[in-house]
MIRO-939084 format. One record per atom (N, C-alpha, C): residue number from 1; x, y, z. Coordinates in steps of 0.2 Angstrom, whole numbers, plus 5000, padded with zeros to 4 digits. Layout:
BEGIN
+-----+------+------+------+
|  nr |   px |   py |   pz |
+-----+------+------+------+
| NUM |    X |    Y |    Z |
...
+-----+------+------+------+
//
This chain:
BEGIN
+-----+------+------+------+
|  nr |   px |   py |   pz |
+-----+------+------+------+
|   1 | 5004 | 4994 | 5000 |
|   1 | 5000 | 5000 | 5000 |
|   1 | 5004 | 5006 | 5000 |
|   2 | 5011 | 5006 | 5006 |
|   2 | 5014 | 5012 | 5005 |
|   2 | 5017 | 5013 | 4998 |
|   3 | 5020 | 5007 | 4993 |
|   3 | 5023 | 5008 | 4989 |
|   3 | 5019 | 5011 | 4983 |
|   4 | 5013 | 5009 | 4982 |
|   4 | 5007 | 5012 | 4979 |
|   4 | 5006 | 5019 | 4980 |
|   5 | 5007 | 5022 | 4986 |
|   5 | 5005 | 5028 | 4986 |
|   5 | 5011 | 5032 | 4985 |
|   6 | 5018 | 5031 | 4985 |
|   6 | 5024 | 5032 | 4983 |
|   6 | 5025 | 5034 | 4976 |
|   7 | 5021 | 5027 | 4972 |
|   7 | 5022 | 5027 | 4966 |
|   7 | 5017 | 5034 | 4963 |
|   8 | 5009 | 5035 | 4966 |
|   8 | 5003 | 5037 | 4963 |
|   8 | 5008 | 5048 | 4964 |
|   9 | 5009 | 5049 | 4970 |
|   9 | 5013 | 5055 | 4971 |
|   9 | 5018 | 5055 | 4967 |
|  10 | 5023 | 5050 | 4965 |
|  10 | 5028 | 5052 | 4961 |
|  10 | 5024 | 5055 | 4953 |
|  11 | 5022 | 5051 | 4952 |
|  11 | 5017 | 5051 | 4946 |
|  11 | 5013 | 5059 | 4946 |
|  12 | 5010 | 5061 | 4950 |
|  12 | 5008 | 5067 | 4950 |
|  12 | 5013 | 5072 | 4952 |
|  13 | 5017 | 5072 | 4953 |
|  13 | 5022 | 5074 | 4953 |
|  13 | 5027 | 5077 | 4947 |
|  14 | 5026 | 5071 | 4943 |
|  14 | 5030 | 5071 | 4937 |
|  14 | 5025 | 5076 | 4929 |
|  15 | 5018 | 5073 | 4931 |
|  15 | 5013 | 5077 | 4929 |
|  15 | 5012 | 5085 | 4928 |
|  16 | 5016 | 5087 | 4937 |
|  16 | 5015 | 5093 | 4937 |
|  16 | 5021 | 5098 | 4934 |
|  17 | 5026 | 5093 | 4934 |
|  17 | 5033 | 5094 | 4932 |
|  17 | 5033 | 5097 | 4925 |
|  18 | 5030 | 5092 | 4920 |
|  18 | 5028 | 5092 | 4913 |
|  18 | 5023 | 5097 | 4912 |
|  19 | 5020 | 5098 | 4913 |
|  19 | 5014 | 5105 | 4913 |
|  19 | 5016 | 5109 | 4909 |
|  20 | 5013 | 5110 | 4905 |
|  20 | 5015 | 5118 | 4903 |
|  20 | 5012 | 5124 | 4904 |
|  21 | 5018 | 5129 | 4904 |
|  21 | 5016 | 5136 | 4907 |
|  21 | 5019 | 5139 | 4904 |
|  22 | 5018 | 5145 | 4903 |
|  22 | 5019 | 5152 | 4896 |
|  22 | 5022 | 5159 | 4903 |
|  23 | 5026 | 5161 | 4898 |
|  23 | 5026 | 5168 | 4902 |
|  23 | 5024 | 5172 | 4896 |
|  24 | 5023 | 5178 | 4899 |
|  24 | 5021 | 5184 | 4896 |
|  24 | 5025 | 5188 | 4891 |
|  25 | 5027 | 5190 | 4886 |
|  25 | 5030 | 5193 | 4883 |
|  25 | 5030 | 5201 | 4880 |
|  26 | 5023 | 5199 | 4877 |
|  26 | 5020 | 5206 | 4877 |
|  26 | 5012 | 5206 | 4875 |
|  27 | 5008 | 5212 | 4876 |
|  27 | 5001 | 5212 | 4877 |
|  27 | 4998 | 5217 | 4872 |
|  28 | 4995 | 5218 | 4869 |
|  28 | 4993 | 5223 | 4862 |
|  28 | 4989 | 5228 | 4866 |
|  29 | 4984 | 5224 | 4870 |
|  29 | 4979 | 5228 | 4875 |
|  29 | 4980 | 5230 | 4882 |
|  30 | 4981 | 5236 | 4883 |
|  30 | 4982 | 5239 | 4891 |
|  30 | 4978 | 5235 | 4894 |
|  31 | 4971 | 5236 | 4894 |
|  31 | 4965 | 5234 | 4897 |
|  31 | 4963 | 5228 | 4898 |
|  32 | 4968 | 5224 | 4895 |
|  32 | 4964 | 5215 | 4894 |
|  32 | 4967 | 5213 | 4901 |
|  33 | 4963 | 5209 | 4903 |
|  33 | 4963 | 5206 | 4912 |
|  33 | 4962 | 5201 | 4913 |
|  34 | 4965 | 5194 | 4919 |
|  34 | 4964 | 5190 | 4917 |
|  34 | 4954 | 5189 | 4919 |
|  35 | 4950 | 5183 | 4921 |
|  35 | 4944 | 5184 | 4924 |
|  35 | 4944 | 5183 | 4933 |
|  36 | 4951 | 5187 | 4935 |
|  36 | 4950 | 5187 | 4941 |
|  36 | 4950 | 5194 | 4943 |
|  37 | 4953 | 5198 | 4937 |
|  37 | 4952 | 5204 | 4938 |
|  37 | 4959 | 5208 | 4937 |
|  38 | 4963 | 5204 | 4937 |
|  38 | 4970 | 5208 | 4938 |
|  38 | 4972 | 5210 | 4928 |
|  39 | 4976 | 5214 | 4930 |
|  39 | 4978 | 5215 | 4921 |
|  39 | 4983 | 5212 | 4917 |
|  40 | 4982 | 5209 | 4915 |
|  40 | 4989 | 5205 | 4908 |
|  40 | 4994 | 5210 | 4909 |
|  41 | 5000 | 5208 | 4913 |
|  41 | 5006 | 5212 | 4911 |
|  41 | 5012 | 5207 | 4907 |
|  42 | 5018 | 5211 | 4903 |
|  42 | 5025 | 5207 | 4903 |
|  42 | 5025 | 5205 | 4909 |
|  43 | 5028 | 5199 | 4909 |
|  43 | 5032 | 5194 | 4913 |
|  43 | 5027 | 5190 | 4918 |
|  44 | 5021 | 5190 | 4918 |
|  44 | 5017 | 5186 | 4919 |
|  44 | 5020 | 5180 | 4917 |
|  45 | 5017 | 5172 | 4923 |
|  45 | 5017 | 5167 | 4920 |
|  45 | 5010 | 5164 | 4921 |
|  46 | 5007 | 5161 | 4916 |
|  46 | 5002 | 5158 | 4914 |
|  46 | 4998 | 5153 | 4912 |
|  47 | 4995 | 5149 | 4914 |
|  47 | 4992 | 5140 | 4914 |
|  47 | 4992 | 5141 | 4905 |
|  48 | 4988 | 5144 | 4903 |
|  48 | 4986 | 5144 | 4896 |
|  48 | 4983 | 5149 | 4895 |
|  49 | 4978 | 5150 | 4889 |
|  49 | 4976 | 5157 | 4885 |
|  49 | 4968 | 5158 | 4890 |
|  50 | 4964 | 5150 | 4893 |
|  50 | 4958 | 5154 | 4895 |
|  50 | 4956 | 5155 | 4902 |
|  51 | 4964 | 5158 | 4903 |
|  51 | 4965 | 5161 | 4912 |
|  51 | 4963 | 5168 | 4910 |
|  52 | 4963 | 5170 | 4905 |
|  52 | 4963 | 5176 | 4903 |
|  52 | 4954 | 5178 | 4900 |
|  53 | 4951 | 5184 | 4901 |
|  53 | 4947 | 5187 | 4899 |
|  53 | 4947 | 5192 | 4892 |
|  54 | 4943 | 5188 | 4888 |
|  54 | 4943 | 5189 | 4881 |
|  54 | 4940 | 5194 | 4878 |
|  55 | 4939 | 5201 | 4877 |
|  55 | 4932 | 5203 | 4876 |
|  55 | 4931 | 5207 | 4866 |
|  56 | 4937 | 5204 | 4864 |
|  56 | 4938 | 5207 | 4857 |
|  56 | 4942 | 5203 | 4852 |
|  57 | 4941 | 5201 | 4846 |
|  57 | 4945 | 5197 | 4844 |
|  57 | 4952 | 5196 | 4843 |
|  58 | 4953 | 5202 | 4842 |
|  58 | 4960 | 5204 | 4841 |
|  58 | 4965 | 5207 | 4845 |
|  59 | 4963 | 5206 | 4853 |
|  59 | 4965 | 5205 | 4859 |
|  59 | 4971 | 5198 | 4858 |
|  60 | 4977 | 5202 | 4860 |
|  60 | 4984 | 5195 | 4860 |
|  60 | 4989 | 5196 | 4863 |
|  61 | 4992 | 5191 | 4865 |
|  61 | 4997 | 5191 | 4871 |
|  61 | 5002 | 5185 | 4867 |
|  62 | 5008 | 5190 | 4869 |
|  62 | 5013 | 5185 | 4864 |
|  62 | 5018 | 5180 | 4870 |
|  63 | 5016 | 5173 | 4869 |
|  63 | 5020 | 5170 | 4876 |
|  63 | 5026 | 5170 | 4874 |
|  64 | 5028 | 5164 | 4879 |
|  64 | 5035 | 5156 | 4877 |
|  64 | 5032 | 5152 | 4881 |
|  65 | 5032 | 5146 | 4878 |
|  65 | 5031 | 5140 | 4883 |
|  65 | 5038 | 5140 | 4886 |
|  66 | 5037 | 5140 | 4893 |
|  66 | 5044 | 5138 | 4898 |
|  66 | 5047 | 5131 | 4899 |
|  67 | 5044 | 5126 | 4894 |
|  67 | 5046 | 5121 | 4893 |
|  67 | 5048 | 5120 | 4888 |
|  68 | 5046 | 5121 | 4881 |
|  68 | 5051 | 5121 | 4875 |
|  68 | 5053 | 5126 | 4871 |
|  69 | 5053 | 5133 | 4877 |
|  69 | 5054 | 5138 | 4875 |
|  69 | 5053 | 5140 | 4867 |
|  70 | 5046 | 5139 | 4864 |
|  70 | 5045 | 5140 | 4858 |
|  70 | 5039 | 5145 | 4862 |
|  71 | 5039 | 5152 | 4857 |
|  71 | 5034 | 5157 | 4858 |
|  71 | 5028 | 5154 | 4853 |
|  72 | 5023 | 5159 | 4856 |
|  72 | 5016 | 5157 | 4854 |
|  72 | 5013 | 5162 | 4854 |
|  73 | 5007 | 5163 | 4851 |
|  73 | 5003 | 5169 | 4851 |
|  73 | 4995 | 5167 | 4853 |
|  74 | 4996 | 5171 | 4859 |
|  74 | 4987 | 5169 | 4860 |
|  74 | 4983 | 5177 | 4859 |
|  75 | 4977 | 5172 | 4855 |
|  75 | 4974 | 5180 | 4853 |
|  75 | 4963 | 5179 | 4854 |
|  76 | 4960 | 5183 | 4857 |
|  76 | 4953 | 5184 | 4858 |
|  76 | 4950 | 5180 | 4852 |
|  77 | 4952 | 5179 | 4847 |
|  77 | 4946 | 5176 | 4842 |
|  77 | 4943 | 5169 | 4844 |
|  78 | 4949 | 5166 | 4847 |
|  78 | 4945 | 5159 | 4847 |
|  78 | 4941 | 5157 | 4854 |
|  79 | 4940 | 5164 | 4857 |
|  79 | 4938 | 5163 | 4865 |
|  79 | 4930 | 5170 | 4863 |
|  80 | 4930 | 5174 | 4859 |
|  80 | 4925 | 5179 | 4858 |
|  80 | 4921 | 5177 | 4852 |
|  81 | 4916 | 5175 | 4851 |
|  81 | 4909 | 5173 | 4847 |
|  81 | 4910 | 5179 | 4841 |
|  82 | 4912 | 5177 | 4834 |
|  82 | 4910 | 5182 | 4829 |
|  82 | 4904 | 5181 | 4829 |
|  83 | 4901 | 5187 | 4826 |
|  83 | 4895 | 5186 | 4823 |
|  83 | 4894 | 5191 | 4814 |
|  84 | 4888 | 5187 | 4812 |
|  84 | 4887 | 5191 | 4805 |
|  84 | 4891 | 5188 | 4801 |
|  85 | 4895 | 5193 | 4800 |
|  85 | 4899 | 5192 | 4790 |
|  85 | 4906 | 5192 | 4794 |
|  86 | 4906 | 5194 | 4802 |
|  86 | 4913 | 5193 | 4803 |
|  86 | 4914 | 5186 | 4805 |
|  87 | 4909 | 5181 | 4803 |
|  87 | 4911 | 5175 | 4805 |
|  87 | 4916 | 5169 | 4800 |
|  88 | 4914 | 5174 | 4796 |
|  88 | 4917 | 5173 | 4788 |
|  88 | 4926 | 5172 | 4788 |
|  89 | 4929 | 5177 | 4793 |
|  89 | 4934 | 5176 | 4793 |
|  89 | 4936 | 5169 | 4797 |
|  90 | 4933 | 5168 | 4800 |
|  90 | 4936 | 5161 | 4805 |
|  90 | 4935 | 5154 | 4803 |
|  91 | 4933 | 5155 | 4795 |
|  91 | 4930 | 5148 | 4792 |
|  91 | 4937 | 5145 | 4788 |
|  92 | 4937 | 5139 | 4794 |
|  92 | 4943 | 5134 | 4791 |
|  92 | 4945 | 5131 | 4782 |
|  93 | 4947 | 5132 | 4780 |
|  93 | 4947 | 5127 | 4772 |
|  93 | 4949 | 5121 | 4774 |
|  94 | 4945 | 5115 | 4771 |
|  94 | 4947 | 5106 | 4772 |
|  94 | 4951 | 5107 | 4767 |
|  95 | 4954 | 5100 | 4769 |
|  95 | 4960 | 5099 | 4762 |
|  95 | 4962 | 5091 | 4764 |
|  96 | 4965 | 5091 | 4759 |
|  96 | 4967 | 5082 | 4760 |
|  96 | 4973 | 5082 | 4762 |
|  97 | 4974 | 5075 | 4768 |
|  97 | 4983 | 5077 | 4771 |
|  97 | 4985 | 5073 | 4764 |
|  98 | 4992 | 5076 | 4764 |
|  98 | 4997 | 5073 | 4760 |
|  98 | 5002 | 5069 | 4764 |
|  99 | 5006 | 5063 | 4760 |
|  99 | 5009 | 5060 | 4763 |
|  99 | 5017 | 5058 | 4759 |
| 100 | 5021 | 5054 | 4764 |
| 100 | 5026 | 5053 | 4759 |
| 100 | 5032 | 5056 | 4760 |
| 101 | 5037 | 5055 | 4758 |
| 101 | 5044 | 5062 | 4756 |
| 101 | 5044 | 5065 | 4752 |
| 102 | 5042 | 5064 | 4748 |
| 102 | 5040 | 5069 | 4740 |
| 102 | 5040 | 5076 | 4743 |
| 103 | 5043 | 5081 | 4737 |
| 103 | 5044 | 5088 | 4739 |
| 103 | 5035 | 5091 | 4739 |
| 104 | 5031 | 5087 | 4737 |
| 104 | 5022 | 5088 | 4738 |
| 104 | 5021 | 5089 | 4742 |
| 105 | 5022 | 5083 | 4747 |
| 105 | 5022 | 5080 | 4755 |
| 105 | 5023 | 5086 | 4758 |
| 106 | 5030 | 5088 | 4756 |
| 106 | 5034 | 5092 | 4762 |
| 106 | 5031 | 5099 | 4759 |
| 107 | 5028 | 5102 | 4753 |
| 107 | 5026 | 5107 | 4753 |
| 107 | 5021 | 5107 | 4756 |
| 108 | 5016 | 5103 | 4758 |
| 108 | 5009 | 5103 | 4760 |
| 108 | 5010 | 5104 | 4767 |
| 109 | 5015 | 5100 | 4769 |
| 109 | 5014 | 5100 | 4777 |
| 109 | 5018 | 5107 | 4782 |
| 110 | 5022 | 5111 | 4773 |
| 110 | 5024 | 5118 | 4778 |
| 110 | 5020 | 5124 | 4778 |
| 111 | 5012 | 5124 | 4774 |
| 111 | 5009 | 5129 | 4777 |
| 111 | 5003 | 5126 | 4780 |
| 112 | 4998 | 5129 | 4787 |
| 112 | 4991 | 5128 | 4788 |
| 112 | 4990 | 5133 | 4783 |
| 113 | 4980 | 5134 | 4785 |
| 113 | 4976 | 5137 | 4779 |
| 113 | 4976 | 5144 | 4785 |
| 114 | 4979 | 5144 | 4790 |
| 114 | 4977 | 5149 | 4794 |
| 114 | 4984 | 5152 | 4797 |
| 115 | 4983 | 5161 | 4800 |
| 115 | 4990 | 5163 | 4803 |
| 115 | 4987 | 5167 | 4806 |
| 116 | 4991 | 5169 | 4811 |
| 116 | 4989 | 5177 | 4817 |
| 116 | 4996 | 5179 | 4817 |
| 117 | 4995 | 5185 | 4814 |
| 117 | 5001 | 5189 | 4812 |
| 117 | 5000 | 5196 | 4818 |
| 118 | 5007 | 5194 | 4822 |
| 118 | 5009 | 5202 | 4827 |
| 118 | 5014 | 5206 | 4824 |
| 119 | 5019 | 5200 | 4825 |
| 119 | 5028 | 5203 | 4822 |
| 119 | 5030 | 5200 | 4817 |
| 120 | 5029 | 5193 | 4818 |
| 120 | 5033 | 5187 | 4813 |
| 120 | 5031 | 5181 | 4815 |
| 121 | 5031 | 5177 | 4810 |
| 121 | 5028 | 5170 | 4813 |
| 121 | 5034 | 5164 | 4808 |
| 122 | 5038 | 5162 | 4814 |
| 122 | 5042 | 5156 | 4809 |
| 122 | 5039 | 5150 | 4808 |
| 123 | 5038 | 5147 | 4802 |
| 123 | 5036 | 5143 | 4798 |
| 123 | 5041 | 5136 | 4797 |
| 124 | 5040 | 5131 | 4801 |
| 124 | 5045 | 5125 | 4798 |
| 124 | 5045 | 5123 | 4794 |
| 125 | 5050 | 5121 | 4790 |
| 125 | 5051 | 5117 | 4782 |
| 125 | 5056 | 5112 | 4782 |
| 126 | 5053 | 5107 | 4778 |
| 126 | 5060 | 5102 | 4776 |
| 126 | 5062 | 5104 | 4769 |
| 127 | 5061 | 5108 | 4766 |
| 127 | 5062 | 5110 | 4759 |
| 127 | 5069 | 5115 | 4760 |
| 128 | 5073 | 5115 | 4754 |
| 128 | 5079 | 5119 | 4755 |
| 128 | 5078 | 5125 | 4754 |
| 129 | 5084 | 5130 | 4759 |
| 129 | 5079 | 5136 | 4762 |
| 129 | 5087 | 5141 | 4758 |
| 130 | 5086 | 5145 | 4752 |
| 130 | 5094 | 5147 | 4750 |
| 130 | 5092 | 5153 | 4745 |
| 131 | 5098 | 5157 | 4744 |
| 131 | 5095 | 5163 | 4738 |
| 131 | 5093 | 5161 | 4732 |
| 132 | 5094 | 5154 | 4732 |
| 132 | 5089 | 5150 | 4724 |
| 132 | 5084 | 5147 | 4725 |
| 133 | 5083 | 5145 | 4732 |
| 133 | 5077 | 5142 | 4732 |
| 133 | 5073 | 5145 | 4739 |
| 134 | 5067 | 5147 | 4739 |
| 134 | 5065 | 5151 | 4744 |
| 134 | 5055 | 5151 | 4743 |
| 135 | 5051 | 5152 | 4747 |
| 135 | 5044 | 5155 | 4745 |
| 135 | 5044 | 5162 | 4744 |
| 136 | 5041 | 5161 | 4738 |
| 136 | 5035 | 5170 | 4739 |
| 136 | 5028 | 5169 | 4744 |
| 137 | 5025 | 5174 | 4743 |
| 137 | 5019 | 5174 | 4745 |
| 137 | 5014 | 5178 | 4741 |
| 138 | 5009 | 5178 | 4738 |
| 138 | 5007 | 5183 | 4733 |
| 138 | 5000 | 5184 | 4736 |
| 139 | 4995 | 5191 | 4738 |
| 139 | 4990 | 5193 | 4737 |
| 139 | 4987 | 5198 | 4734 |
| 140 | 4981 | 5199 | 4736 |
| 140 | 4977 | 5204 | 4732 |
| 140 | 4976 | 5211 | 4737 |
| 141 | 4980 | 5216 | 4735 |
| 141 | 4978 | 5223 | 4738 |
| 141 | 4973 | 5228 | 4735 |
| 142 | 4968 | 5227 | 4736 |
| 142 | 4964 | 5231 | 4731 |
| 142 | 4963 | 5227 | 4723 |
| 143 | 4965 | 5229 | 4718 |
| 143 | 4965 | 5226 | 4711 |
| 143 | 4972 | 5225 | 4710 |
| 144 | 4978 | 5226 | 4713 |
| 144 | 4983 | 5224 | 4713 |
| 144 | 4985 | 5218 | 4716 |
| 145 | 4989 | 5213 | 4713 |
| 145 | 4992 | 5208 | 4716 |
| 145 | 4998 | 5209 | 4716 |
| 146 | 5000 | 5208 | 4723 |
| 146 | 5006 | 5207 | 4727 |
| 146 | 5010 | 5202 | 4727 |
| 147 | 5018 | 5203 | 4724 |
| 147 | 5020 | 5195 | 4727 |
| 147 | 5027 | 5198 | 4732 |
| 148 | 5028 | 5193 | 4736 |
| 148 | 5034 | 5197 | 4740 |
| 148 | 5037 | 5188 | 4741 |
| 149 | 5046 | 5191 | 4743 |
| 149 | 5046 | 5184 | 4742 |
| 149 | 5050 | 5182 | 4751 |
| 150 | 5048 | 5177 | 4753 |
| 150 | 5046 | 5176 | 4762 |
| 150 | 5054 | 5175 | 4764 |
| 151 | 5054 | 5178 | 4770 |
| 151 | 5063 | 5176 | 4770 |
| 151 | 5063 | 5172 | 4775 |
| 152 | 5068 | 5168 | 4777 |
| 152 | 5069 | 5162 | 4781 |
| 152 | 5077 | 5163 | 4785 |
| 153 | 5076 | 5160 | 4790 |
| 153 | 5080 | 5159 | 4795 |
| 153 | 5083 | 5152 | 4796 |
| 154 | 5087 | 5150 | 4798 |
| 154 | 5089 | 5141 | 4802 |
| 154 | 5083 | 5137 | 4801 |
| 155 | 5081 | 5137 | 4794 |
| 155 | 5079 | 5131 | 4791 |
| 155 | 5070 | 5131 | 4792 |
| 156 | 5069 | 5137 | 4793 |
| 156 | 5060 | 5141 | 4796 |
| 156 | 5061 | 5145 | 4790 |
| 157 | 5055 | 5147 | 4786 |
| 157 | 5051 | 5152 | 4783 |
| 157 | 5048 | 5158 | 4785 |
| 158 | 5049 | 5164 | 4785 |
| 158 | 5047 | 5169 | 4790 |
| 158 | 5042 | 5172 | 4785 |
| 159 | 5036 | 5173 | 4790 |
| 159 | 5031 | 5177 | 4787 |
| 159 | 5030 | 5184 | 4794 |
| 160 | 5031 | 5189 | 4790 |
| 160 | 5030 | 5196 | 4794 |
| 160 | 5028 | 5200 | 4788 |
| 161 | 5031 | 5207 | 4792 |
| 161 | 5025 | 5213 | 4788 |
| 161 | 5029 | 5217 | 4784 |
| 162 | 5035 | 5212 | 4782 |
| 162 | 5039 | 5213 | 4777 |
| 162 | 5037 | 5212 | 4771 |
| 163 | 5030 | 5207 | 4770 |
| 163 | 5025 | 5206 | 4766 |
| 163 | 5022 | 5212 | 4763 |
| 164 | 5019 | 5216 | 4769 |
| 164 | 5018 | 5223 | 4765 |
| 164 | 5022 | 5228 | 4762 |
| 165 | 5027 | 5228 | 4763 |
| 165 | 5032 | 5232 | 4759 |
| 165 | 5032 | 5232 | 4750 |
| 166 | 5031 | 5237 | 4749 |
| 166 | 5031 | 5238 | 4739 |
| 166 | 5036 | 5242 | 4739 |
| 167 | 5042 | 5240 | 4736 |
| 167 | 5046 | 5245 | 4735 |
| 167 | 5045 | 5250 | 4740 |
| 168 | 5047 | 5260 | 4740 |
| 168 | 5047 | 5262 | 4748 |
| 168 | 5044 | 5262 | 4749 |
| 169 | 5037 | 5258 | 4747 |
| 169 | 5029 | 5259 | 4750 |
| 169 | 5027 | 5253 | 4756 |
| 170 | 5023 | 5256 | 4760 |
| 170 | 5022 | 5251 | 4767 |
| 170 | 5015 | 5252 | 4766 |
| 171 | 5011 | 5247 | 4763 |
| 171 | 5004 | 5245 | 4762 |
| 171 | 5003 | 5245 | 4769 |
| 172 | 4996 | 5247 | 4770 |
| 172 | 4994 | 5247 | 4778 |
| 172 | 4990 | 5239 | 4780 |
| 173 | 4995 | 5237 | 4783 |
| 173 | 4992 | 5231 | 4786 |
| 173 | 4983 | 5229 | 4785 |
| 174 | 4983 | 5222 | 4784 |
| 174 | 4976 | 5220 | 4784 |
| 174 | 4976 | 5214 | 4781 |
| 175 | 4972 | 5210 | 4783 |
| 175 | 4967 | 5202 | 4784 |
| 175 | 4970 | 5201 | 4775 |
| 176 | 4972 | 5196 | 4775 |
| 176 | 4974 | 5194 | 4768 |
| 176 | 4972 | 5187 | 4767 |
| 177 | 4972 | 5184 | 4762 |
| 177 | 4971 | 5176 | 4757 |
| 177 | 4979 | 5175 | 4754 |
| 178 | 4983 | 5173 | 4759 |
| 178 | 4991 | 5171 | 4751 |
| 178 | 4990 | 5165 | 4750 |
| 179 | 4993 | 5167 | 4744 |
| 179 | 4995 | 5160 | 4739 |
| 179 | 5001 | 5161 | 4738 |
| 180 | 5002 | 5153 | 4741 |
| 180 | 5012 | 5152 | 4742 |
| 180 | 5013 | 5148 | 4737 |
| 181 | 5020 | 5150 | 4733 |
| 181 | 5024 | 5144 | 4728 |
| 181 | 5031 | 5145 | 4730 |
| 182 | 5034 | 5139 | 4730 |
| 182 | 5041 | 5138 | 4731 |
| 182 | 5044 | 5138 | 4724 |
| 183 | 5049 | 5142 | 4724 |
| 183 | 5054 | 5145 | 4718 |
| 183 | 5062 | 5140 | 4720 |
| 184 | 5063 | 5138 | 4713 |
| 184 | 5070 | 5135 | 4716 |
| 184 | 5071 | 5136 | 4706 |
| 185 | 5076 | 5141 | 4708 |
| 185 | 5081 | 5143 | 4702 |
| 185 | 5084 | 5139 | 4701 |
| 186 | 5087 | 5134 | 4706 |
| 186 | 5093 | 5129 | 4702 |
| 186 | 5089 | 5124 | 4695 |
| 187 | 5082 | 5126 | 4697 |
| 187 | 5081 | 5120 | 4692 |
| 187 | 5076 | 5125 | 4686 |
| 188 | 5075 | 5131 | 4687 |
| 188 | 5071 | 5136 | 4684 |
| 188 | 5065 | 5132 | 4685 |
| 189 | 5061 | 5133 | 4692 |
| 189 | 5055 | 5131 | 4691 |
| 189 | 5050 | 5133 | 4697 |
| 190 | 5047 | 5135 | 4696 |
| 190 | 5039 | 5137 | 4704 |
| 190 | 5036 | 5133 | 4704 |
| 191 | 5034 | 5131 | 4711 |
| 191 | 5030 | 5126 | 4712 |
| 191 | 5024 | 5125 | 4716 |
| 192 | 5019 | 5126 | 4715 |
| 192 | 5012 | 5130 | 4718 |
| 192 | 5011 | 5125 | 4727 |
| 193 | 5011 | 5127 | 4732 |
| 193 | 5012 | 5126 | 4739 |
| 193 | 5005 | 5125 | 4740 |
| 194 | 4999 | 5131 | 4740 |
| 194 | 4994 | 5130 | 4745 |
| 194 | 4990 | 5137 | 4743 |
| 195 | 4986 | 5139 | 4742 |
| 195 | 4981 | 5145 | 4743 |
| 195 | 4976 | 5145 | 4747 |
| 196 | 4973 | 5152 | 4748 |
| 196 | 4968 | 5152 | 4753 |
| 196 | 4971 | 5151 | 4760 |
| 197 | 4976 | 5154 | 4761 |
| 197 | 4978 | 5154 | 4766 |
| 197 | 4978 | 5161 | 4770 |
| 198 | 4973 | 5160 | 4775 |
| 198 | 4969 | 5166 | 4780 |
| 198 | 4976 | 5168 | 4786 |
| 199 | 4977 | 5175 | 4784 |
| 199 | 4982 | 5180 | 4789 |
| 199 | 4976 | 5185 | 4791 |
| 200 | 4978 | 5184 | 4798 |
| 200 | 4974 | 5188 | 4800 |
| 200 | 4978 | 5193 | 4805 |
| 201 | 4979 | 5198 | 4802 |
| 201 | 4984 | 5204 | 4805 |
| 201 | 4981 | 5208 | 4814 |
| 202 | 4985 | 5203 | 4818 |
| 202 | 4985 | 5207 | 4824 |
| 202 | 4986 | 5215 | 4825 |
| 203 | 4984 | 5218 | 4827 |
| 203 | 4987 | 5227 | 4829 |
| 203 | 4991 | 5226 | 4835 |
| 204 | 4997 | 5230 | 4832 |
| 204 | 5001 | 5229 | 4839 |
| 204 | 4999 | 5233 | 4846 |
| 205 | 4994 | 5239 | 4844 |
| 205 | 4992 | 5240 | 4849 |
| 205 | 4983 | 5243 | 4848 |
| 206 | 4979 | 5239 | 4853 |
| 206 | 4971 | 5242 | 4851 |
| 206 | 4969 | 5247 | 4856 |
| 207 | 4965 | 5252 | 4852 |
| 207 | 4964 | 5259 | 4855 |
| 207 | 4958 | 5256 | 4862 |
+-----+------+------+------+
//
C-alpha cells in the first residue's frame, strides 16, 4: 500500500513537472485582464490562454512555453463569438493530408490554411531554404496583386510585415488570402504550395 501511494505522488508529481506554462511577453491591450480581475502584464506566468478574459477578437498576448521555450501567440478570436459576416473570417478550408517524402508532401505539410500575424511567425520546412530556392507569398491589395518573396532563418520560413512592403511603399496592414509557391532557380521552376491561406493581422496595439 505504501509503495502504491509512493508510486501514485511520484506520478503526480512528474505530471506537474511536465505542465505547461507560458510567460508573458507582450500584450497589444492595456485593458485585457485576466477573469479574476487583475491586468495582463510582461512577465506574467500563465496556465494557458483561458486564464485570461477575452472581450475582442483581436486581443493577443505573445508567450513562450517555459518548457520548449518556443513562443506562441494567444489571441481573443478563438475565445469571443463572431457574429454576422465577421464570421466569415474564421472559416477553416478542408483539404486532404498529404503523405510521403516527395517535395508535395513536404510542401503541403509547411503551410496551415490559417495565421495570426503580430511581428513574425516562423514557419517550419523540410524544403531547401537558400537565395535559389525560397517562397514568395502573393495577394490581392485592392486590384493589385502582390508578390513578395518570404525570408527564412535556420531552416524556418518567416512570414512578417515585410510582406507589406512595395518598393518604399508600406501598404497598411490588413486580413489577407496568400498564395504560396516555392521558387528553386537551380532547376528554373515554381511550384504551387497551397492558397487560401487566411492571415489575419493582429494590431500591435488596440485603441
Amino acid at each position: 500500500m505504501k509503495k502504491l501511494l509512493i508510486i501514485v505522488v511520484l506520478s503526480l508529481w512528474a505530471n506537474f513537472i511536465v505542465a505547461d506554462s507560458y510567460k508573458v511577453l507582450y500584450v497589444n491591450d492595456a485593458n485585457l485582464t485576466y477573469k479574476d480581475g487583475r491586468k495582463v502584464q510582461k512577465g506574467d506566468v500563465i496556465p494557458d490562454a483561458s486564464s485570461i478574459k477575452w472581450e475582442k477578437a483581436k486581443q493577443a498576448v505573445k508567450v513562450i512555453n517555459q518548457s520548449t521555450k518556443r513562443q506562441a501567440l494567444f489571441t481573443g478570436r478563438n475565445y469571443v463569438r463572431p457574429e454576422g459576416a465577421d464570421a466569415l473570417v474564421y472559416i477553416k478550408h478542408a483539404s486532404t493530408q498529404a503523405s510521403g517524402n516527395s517535395i508535395h508532401a513536404k510542401l503541403y505539410n509547411t503551410f496551415k490554411s490559417q495565421y495570426e500575424l503580430l511581428d513574425s511567425i516562423e514557419v517550419p520546412t523540410d524544403l531547401e531554404l537558400s537565395d535559389d530556392c525560397y517562397f514568395t507569398a502573393a495577394y490581392m491589395y485592392g486590384d493589385t496583386k502582390i508578390v513578395n518573396r518570404l525570408n527564412y532563418k535556420n531552416g524556418d520560413v518567416i512570414i512578417d510585415k515585410s510582406i507589406f512592403h512595395v518598393g518604399d511603399k508600406v501598404l497598411e496592414p490588413r486580413d489577407v488570402t496568400l498564395s504560396i509557391e516555392y521558387v528553386n532557380r537551380k532547376e528554373n521552376k515554381n511550384v504551387y504550395v497551397r492558397d487560401k491561406i487566411e492571415l489575419l493581422v493582429i494590431p500591435e496595439t488596440l485603441e
